[in-house]
VOBA-1610 file (N, C-alpha, C; in pm, whole numbers, padded with zeros to 5 digits, always signed):
BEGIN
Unk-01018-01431+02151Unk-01041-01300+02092Unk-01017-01306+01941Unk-01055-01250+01861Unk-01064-01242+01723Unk-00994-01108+01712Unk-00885-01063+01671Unk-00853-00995+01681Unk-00758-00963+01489Unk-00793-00819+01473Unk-00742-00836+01305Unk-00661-00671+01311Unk-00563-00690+01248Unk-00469-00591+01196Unk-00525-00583+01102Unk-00471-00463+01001Unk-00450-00459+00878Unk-00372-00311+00881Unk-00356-00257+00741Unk-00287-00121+00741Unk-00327-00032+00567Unk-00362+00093+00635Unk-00390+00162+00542Unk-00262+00169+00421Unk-00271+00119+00310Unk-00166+00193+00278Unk-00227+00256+00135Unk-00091+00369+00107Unk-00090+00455-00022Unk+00026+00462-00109Unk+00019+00404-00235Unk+00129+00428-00315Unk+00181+00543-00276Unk+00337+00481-00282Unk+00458+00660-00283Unk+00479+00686-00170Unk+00402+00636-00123Unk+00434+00681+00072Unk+00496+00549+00121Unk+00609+00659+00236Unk+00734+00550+00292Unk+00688+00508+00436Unk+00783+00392+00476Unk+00705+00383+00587Unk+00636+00459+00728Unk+00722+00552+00712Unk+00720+00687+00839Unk+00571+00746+00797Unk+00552+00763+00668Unk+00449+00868+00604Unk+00283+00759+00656Unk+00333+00608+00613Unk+00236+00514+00623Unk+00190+00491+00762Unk+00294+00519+00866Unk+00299+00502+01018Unk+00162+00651+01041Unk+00215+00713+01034Unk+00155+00856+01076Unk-00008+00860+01025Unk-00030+00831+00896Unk-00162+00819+00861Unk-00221+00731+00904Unk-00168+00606+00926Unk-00281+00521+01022Unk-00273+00565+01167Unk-00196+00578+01202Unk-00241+00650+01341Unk-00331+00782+01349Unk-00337+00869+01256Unk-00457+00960+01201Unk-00579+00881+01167Unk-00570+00789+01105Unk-00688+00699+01065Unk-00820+00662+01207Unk-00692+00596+01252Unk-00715+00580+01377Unk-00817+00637+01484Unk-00759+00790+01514Unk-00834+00845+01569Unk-00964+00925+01496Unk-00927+00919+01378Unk-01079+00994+01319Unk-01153+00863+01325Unk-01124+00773+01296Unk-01253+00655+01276Unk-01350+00651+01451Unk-01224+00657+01531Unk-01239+00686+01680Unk-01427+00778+01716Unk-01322+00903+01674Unk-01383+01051+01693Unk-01530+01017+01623Unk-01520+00941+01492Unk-01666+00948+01447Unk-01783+00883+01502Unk-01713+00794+01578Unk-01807+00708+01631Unk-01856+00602+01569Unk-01806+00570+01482Unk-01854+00455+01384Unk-01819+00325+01415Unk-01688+00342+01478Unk-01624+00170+01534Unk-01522+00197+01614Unk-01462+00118+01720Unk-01331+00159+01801Unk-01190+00112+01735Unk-01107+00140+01671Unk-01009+00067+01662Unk-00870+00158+01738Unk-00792+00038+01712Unk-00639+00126+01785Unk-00562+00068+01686Unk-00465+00136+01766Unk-00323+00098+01674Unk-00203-00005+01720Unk-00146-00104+01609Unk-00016-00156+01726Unk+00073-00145+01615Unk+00231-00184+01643Unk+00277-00234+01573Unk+00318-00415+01509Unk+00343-00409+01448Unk+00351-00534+01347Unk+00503-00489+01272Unk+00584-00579+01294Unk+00714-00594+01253Unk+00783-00451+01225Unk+00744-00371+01288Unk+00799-00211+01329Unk+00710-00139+01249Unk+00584-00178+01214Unk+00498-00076+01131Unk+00410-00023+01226Unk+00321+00083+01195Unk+00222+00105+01303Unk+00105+00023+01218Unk-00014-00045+01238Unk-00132-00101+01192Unk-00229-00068+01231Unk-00330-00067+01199Unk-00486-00085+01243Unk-00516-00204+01329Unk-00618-00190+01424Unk-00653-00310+01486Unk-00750-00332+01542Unk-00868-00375+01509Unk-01027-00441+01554Unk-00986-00538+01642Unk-01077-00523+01779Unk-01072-00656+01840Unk-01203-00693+01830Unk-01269-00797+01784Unk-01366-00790+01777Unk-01462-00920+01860Unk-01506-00900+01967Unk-01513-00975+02096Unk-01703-00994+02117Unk-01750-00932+02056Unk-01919-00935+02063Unk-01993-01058+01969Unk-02042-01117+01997Unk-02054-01285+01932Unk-02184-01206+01852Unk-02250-01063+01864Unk-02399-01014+01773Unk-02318-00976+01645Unk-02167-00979+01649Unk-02081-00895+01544Unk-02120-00924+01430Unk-02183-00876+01334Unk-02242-00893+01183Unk-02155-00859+01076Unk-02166-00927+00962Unk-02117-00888+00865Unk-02121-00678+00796Unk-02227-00656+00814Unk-02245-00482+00840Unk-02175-00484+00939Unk-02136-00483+01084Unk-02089-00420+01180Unk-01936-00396+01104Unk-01898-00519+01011Unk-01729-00493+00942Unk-01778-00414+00865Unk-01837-00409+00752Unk-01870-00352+00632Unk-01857-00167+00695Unk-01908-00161+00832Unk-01938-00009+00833Unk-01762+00030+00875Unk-01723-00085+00987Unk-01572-00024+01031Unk-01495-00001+00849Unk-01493-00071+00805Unk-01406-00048+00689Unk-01471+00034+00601Unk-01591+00068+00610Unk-01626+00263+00505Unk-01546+00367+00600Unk-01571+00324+00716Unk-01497+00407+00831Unk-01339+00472+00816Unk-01323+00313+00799Unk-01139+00374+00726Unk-01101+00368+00600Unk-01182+00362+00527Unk-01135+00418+00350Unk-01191+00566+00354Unk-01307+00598+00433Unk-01372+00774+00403Unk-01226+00839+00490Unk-01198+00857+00610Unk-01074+00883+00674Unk-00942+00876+00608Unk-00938+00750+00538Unk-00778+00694+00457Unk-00796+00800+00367Unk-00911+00784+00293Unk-00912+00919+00145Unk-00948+01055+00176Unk-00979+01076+00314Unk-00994+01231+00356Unk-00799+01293+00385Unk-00759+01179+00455Unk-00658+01233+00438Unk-00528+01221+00397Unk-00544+01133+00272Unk-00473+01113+00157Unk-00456+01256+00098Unk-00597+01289+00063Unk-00606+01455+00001Unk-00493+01589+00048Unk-00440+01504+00191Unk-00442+01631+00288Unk-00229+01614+00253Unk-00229+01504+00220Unk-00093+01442+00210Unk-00030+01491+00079Unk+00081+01582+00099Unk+00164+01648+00000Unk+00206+01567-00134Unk+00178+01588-00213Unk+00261+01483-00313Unk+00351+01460-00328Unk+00481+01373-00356Unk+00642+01327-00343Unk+00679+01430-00445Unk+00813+01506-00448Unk+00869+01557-00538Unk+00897+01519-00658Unk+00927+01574-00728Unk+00935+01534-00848Unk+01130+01487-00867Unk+01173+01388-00944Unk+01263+01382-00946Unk+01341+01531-00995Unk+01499+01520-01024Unk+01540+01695-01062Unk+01615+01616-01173Unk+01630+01640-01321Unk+01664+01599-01440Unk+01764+01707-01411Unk+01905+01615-01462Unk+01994+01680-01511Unk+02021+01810-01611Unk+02042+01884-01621Unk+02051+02032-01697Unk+02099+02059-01749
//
């Protein structure tokens, strides 16, 4: 099996924040129909994960999974609160 992790990530975001959005990733890439992936963990992270088992598998068949999860990663990046601001002494 050919099988590939990887993981969305976003500056500023901790690992809990990074866990949660790929598992969102996840299922929208799902829902769209564009490619199947799931999720595992990898040294207590949650990841992305293609198995990719079809010997017709083309260079486009990756090219489309991964527009798949950068349009999703940056749909809901948008959706993700920004970190506080530090509080300066007074």
């Amino acid at each position: 099996l050919n099988v590939v992790c990887f993981r969305y990530r976003v500056p500023g975001l901790d690992d809990a924040e990074l866990d949660r959005l790929n598992a969102e990733i996840a299922i929208d890439v799902q829902e769209s129909g564009a490619a199947v992936v799931s999720t595992t963990r990898i040294a207590g992270r949650n990841a992305l994960r293609a198995c990719i088992i079809n010997h017709r598998t083309r260079d486009e068949d990756l090219a489309i999974l991964l527009a798949a999860v950068r349009s999703a990663g940056l749909r809901r990046e948008s959706q993700v609160p920004a970190p506080a601001a530090p509080i300066s002494p007074g």
